[in-house]
C-alpha positions in Angstrom: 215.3 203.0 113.5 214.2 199.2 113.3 212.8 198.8 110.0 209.0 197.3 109.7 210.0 193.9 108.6 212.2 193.2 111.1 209.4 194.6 113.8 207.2 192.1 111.7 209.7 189.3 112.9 208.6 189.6 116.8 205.5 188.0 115.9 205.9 185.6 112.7 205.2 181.9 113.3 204.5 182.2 117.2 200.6 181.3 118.5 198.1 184.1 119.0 198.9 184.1 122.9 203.0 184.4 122.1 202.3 187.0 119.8 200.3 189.0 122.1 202.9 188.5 124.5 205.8 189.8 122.5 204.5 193.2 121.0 203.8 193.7 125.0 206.8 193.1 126.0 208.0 195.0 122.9 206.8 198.4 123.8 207.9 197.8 127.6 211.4 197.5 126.6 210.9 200.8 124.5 209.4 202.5 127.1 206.1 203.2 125.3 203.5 204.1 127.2 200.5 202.0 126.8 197.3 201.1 127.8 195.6 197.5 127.9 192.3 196.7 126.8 191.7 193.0 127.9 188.0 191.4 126.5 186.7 187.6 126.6 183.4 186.1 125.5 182.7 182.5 124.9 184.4 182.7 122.0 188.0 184.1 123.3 190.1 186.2 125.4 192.4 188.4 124.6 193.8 191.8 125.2 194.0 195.2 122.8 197.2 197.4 123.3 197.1 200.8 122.4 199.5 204.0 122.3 198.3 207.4 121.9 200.6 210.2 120.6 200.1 213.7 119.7 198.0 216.4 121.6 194.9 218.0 120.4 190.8 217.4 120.4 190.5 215.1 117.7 192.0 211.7 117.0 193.0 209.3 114.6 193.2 205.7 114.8 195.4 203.7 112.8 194.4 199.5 113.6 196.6 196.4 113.1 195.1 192.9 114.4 198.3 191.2 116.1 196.2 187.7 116.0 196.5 184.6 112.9 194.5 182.2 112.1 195.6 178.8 113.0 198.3 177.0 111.3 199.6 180.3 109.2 202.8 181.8 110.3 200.8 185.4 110.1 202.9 187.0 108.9 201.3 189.5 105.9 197.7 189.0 107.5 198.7 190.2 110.0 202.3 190.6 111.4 203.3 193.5 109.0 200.6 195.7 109.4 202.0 195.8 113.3 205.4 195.8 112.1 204.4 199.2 110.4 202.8 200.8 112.8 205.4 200.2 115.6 207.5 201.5 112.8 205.6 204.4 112.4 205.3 205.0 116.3 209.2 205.4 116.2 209.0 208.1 113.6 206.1 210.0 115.2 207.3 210.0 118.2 210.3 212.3 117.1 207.6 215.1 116.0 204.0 214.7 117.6 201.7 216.0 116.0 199.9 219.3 117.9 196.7 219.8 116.4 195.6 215.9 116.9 195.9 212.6 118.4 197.5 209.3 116.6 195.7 206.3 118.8 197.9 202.8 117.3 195.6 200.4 118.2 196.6 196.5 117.8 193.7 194.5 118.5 193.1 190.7 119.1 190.7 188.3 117.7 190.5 189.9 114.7 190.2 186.3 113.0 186.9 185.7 115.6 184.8 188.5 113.6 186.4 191.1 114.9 186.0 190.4 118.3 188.7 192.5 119.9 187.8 195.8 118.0 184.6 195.1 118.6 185.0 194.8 122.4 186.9 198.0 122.6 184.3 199.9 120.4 181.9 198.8 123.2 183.7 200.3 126.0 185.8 203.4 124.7 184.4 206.7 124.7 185.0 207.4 121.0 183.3 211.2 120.6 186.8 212.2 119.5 187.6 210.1 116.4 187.9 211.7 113.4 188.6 208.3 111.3 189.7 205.1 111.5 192.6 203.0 109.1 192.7 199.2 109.6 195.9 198.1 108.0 195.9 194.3 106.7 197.7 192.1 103.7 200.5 195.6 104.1 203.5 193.7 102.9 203.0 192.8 99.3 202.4 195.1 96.6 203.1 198.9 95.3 199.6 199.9 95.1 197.7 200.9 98.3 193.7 200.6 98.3 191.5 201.5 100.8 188.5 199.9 100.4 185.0 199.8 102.4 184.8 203.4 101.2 180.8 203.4 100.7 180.5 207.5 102.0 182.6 210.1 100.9 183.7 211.3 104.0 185.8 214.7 104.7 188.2 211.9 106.3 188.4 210.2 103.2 189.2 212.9 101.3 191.6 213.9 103.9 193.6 210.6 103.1 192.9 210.9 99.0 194.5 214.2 99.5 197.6 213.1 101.6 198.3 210.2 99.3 198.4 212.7 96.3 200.6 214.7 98.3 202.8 211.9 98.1 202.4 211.8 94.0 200.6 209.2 94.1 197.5 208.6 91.1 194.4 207.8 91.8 193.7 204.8 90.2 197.1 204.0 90.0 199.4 204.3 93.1 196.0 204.1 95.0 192.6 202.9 94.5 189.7 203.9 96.6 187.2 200.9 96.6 183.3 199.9 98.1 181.9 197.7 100.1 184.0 194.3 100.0 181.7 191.5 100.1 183.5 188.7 102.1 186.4 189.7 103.1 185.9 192.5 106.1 188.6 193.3 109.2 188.5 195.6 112.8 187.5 198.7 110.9 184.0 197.8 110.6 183.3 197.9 113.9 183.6 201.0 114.4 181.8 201.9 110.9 179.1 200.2 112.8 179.0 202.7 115.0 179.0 205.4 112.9 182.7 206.5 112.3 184.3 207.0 109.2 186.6 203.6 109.1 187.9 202.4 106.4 190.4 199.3 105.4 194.1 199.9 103.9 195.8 197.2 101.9 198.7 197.0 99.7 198.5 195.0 96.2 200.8 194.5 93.1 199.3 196.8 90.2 199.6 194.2 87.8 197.2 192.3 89.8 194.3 195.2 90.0 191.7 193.6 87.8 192.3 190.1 88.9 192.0 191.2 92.0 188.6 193.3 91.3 187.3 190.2 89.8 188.6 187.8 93.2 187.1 190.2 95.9 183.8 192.0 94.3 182.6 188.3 92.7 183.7 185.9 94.9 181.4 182.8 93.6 183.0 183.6 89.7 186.4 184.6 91.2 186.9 181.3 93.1 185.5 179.2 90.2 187.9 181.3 88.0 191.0 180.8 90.2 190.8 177.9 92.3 193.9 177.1 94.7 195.8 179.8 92.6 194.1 183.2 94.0 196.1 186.5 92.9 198.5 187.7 95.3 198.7 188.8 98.3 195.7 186.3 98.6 197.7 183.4 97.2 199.0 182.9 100.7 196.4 184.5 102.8 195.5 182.3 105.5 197.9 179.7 104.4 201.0 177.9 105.6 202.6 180.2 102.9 201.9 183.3 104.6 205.5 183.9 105.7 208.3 186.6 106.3 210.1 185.4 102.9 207.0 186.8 101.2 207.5 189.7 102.3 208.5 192.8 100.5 210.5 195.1 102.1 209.3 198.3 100.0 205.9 197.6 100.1 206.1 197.9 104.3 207.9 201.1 103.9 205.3 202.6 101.4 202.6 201.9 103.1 204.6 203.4 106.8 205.3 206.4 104.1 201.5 207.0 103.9 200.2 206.7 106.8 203.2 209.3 108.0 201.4 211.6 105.4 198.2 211.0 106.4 199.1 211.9 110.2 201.3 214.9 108.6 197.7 216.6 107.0 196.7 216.2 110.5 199.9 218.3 112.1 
């Protein structure tokens, strides 16, 4: 089974077109079945790949943006997130899931406000979703959050409840955070549309109240930190932002919950 960082590889350091271009050709050679979601505006084109697996009435949707912003090799905003979740697609894919639907979705123009998730909001029939997980900055860290949780949802306590399953402390090998002021990604499009979405991100634990402080107060954060943000941000949308960053474990406990997440849903 290829491990997440090396799926990560396929799309690190290549142009948003390129990396479109290879998870395609990625899942073609695997012989995934897939569907294409192609959008443009004024803005951008672009298409949105997705791969349902599982059988049942209701669905979850786990998102990865495949895009980068220019001049960033992409590769923990937003390469391992997909690196993950075709991860993950190899391990589901040995035991569906019966009693519900895993839709991977991996989106484009995320960078352009969300424009690809956005687009396929606006055209998919989406009666069906039970929740939504957009996975970004996955590949640094040993604490998961998932933040933009303003409700408490039945879906969110289905995934406080599946991370526990895992051992995991609230407060400490998770946090479950509000509303993020500046920093946003694909999930919040279809929040917008009244679906139970929610980001997932992976951060050191040593770096929890810097962090707090960087993402809740920007204004103070940035006057507090200046060039030297607290990781992951230290290379987010940076010409640091590459593979060597990466931590191998972090990839693999994130895959680890989102397998338990999808496991509640069996």
């Amino acid at each position: 089974m290829t491990s997440p960082l090396a799926l990560a590889r396929l799309l690190e350091g290549r142009t948003n077109a390129e990396r479109e271009a290879a998870l395609a050709r990625y899942l073609e050679s695997r012989g995934v079945p897939f569907a294409r979601h192609p959008f443009a505006d004024f803005e951008a084109r672009g298409e949105n790949l997705s791969v349902d697996v599982g059988t049942g009435d209701r669905v979850l949707v786990l998102v990865a943006h495949h895009d980068a912003v220019p001049g960033s090799p992409g590769a923990n905003d937003n390469a391992a997130a997909v690196g993950i979740l075709l991860h993950l697609l190899e391990r589901v894919a040995q035991a569906p899931p019966s009693r519900a639907r895993v839709r991977v979705l991996f989106t484009g123009a995320e960078e352009l406000g969300y424009l690809g998730a956005r687009a396929y909001v606006g055209g998919a029939a989406l009666g069906d979703v039970a929740g939504v997980l957009s996975l970004e900055l996955c590949g640094i860290g040993d604490s998961l959050v998932v933040w933009d949780a303003v409700d408490r949802t039945p879906f969110l306590e289905r995934v406080s409840g599946a991370f526990q399953g895992l051992g995991l402390e609230r407060d400490a090998g998770y946090h479950v955070v509000g509303r993020i002021p500046l920093f946003g990604s694909d999930h919040r499009a279809f929040a917008a549309a009244g679906i139970p979405a929610y980001g997932l991100t992976m951060v050191p634990a040593t770096q929890a109240e810097a962090l707090r402080e960087f993402v809740f107060h920007p204004i103070r954060g940035a006057a507090r930190f200046g060039l030297r943000r607290p990781p992951p941000f230290d290379t987010y949308h940076t010409a640091r932002d590459t593979g060597a960053t990466l931590e191998p474990e972090a990839l693999e406990r994130t895959a680890r919950a989102l397998e338990a997440v999808i496991a509640d849903a069996r």
